[in-house]
SEROGU-975506 format. One record per residue: residue number from 1; x, y, z of N, C-alpha, C in turn. Coordinates in Angstrom, 1 decimal. Layout:
N
NUM;X;Y;Z;X;Y;Z;X;Y;Z
...
***
This chain:
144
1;-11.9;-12.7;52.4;-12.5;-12.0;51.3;-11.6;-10.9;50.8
2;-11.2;-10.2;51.6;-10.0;-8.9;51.0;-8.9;-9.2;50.2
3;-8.6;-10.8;51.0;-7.2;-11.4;50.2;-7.7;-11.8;48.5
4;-9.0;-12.3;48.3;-9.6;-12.6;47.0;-9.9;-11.2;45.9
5;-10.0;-9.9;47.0;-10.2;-8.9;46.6;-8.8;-7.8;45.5
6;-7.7;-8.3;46.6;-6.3;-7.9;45.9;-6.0;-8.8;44.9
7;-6.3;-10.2;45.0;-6.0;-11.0;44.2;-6.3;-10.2;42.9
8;-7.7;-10.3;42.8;-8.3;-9.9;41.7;-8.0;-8.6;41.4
9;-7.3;-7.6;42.0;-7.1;-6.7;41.3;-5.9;-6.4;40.4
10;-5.1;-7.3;41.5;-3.4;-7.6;40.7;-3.7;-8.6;39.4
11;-4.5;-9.2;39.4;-4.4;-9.7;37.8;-5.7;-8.6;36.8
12;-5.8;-8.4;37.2;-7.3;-7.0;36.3;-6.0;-6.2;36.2
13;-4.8;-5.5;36.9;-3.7;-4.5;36.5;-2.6;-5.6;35.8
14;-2.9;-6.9;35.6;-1.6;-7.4;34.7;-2.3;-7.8;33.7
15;-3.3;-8.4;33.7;-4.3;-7.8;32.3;-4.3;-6.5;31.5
16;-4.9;-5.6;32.1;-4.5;-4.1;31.5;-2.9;-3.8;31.2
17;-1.8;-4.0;31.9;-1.0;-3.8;31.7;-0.7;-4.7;30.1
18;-0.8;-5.9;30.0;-0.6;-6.8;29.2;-1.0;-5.9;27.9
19;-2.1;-5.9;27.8;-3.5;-5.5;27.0;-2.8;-4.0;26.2
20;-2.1;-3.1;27.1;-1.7;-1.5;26.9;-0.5;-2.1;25.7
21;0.3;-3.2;26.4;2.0;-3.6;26.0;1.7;-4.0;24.1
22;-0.2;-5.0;24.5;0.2;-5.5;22.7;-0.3;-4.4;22.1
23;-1.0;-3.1;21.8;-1.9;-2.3;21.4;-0.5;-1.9;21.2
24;0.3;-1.1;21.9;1.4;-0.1;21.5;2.1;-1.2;20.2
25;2.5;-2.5;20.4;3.3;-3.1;19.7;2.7;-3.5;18.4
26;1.0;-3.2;18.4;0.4;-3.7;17.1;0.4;-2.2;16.1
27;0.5;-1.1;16.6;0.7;-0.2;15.9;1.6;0.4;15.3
28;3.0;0.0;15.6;4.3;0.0;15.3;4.9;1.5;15.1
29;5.6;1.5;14.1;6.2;3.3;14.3;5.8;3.3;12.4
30;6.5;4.2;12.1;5.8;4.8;11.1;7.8;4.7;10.2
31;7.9;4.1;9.4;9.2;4.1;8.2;8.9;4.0;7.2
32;9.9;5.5;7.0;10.4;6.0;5.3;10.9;5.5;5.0
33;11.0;5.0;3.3;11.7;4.5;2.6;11.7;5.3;1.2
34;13.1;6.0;1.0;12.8;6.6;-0.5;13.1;4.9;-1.7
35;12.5;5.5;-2.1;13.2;4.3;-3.4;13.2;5.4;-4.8
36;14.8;5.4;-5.5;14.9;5.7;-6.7;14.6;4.4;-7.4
37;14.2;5.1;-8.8;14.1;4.3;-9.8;14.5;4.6;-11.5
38;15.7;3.9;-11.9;16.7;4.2;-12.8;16.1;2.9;-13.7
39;17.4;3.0;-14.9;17.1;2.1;-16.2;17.4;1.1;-15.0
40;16.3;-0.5;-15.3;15.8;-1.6;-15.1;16.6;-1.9;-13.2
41;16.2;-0.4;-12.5;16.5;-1.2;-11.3;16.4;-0.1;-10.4
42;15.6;-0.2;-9.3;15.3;0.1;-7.5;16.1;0.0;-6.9
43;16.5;1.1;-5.9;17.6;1.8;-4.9;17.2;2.1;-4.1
44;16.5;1.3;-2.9;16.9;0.2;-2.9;15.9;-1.1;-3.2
45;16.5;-2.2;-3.1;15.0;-2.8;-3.5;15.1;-4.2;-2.7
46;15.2;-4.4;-1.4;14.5;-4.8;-0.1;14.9;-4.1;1.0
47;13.4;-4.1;1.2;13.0;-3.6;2.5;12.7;-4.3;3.3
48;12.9;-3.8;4.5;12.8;-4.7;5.8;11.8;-3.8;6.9
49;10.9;-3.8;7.4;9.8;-3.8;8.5;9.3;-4.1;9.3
50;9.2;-3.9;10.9;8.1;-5.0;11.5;6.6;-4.3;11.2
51;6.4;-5.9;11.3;4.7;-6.0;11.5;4.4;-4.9;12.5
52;2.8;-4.3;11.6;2.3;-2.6;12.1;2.9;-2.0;12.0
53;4.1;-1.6;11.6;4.9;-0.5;10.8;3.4;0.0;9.9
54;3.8;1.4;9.6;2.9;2.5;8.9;4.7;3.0;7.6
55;4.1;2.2;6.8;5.3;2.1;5.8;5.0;2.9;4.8
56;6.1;4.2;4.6;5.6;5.1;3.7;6.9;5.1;2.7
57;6.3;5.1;1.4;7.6;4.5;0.2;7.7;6.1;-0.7
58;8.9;6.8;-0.3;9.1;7.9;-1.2;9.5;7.2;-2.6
59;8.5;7.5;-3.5;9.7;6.9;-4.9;9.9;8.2;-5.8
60;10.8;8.3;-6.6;11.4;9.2;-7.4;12.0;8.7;-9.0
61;11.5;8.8;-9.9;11.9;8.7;-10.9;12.8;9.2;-11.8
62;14.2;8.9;-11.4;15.3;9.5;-11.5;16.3;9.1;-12.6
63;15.2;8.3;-13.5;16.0;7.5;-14.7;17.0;8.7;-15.8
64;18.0;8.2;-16.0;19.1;9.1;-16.2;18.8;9.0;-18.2
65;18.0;8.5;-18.4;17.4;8.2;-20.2;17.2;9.3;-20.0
66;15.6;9.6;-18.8;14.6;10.6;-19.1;14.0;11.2;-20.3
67;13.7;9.4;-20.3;12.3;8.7;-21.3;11.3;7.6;-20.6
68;12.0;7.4;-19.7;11.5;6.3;-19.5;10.5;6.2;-17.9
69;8.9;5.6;-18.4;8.6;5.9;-17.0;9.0;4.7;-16.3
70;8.3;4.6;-15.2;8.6;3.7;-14.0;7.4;3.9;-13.2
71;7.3;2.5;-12.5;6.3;2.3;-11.6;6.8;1.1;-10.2
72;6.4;1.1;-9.4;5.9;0.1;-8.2;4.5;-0.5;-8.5
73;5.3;-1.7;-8.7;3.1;-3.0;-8.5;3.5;-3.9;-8.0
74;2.7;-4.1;-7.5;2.8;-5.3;-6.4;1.0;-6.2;-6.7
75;0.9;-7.6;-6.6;-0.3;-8.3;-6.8;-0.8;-7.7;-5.2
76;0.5;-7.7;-4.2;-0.3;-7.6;-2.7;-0.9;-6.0;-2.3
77;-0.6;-5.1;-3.4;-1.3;-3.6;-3.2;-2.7;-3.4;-3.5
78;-2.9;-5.0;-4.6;-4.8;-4.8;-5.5;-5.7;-4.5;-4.0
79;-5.1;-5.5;-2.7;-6.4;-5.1;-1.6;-5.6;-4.6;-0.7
80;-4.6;-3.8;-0.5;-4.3;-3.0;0.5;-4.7;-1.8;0.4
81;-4.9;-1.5;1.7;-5.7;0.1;2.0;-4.3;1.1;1.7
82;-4.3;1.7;0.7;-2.8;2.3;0.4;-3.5;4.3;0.6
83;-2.5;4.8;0.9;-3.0;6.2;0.8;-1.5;6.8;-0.4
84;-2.1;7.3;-1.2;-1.2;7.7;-2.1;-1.2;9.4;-2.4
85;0.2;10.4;-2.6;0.2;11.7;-2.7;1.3;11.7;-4.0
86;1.2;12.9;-4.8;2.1;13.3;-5.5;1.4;13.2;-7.0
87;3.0;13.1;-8.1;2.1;13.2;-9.4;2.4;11.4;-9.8
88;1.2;10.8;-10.4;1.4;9.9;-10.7;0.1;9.5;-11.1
89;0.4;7.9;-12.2;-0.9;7.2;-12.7;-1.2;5.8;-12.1
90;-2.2;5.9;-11.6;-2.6;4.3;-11.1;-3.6;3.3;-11.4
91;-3.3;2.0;-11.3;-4.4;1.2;-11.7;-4.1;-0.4;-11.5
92;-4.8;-1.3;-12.2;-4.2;-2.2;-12.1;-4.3;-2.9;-13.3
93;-3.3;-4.0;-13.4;-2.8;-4.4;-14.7;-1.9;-5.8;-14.3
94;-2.0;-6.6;-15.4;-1.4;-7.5;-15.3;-1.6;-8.3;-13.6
95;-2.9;-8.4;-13.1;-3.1;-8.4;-11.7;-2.1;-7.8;-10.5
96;-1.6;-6.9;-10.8;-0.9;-5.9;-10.2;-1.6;-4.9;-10.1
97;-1.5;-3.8;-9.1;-2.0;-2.3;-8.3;-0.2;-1.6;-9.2
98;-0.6;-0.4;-9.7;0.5;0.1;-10.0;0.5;1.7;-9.7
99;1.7;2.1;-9.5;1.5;3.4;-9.2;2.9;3.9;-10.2
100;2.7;4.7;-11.0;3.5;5.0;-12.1;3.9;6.5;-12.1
101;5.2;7.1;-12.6;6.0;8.1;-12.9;6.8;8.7;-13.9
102;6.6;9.3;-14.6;7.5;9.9;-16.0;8.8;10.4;-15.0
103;9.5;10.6;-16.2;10.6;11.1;-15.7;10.5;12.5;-14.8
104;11.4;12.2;-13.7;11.4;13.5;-12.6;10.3;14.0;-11.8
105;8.6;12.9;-11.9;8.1;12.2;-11.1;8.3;11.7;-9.7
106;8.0;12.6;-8.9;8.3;12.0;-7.3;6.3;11.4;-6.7
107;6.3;10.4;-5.9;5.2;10.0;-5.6;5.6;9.6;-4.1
108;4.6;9.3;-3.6;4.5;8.5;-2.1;3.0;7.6;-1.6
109;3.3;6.2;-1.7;2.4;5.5;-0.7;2.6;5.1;0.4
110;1.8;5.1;1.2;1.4;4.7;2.7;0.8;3.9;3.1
111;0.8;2.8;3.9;-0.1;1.1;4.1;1.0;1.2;5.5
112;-0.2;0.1;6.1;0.0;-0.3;7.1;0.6;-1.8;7.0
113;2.2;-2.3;7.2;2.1;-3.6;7.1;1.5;-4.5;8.0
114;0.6;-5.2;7.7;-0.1;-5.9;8.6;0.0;-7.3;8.5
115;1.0;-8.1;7.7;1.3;-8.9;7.5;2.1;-9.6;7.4
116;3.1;-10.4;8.1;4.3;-11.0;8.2;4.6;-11.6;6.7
117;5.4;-11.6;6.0;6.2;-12.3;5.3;7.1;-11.2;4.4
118;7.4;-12.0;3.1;8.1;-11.2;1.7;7.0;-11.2;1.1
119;7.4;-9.8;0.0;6.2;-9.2;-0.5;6.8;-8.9;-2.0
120;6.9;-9.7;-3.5;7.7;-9.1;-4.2;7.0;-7.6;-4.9
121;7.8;-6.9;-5.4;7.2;-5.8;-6.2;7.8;-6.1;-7.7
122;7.5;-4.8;-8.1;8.5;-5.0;-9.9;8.1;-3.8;-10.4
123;9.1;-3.1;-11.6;8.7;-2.2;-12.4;7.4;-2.9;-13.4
124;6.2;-2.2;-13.3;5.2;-2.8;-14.2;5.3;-2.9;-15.2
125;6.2;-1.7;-16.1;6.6;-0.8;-17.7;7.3;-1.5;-17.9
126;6.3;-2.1;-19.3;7.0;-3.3;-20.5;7.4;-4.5;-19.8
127;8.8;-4.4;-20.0;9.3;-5.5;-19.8;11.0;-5.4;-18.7
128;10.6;-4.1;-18.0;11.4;-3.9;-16.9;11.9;-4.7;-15.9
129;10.3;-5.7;-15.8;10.6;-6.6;-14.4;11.9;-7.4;-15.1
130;11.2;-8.0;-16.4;12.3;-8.6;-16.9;13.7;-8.5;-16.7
131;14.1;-7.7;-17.0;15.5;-6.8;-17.0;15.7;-6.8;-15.8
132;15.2;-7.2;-14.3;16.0;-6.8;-12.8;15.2;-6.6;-12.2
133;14.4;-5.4;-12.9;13.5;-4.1;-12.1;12.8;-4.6;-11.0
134;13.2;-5.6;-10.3;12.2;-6.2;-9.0;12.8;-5.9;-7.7
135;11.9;-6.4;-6.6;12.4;-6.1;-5.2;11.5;-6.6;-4.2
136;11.8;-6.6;-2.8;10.5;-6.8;-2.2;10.3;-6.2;-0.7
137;9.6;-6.5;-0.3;8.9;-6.4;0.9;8.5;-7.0;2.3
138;9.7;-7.3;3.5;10.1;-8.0;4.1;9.2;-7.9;5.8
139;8.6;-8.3;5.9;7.8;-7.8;7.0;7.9;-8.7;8.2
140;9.1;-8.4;9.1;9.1;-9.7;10.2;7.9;-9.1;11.6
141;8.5;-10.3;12.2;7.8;-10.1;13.2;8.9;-10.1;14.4
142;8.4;-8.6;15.4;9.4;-8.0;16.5;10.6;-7.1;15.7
143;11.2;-6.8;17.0;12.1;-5.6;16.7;13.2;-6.0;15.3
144;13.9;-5.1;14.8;14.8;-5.2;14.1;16.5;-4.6;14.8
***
């Protein structure tokens, strides 16, 4: 009976242990990413993250016109839980979530990637995407 007794405890502690190992790795670490944004193009414009990363995107509006706004939209931000700080307009458009900047405009969103794949984005203004203004959003799975 004692021998059934250790048994069961050594697997109830490789269970727990197991259990502790996926929780830390489903929550990942937390990466900055500034992204400038100039006439028809993002600096940088792929990103790479693992899954559960807490992905916070500094963007700055640093177009050298300084006329010209700029934004980040993405179709995959319309249902992400995003937390957003700074000066900026948002909404959605063209089935895109956008988060927009005039010149010399700094902003920051925050989401959790919970998702494995590529993620495209684009400048939403006019006809930017056109011109380049794209990028995306690379979300593997395990370390980098």
């Amino acid at each position: 009976m004692q021998r059934y007794v250790l048994i069961a405890a050594a697997i109830s502690a490789l269970l727990a242990a197991a259990g502790t190992g996926s929780q830390v790795h489903a929550q990942g670490t937390r990466k900055v990413i500034s992204i400038t944004a100039v006439s028809y193009k993002f600096t940088p414009n792929l990103i790479t993250v693992n899954r559960g990363d807490t992905v916070v995107i500094q963007f700055s509006n640093d177009d050298t016109d300084r006329r010209f706004a700029h934004s980040f939209a993405a179709r995959w931000l319309v249902n992400a839980q995003v937390t957003a700080r700074g000066t900026f307009r948002t909404g959605v458009a063209d089935e895109r979530r956008f988060f927009a900047a005039d010149f010399g405009q700094k902003f920051e969103i925050e989401f959790v990637a919970d998702q494995a794949g590529s993620f495209p984005f684009v400048c939403g203004i006019f006809n930017h995407g056109a011109l380049g203004q794209t990028g995306a959003l690379n979300v593997v799975v395990g370390s980098q």
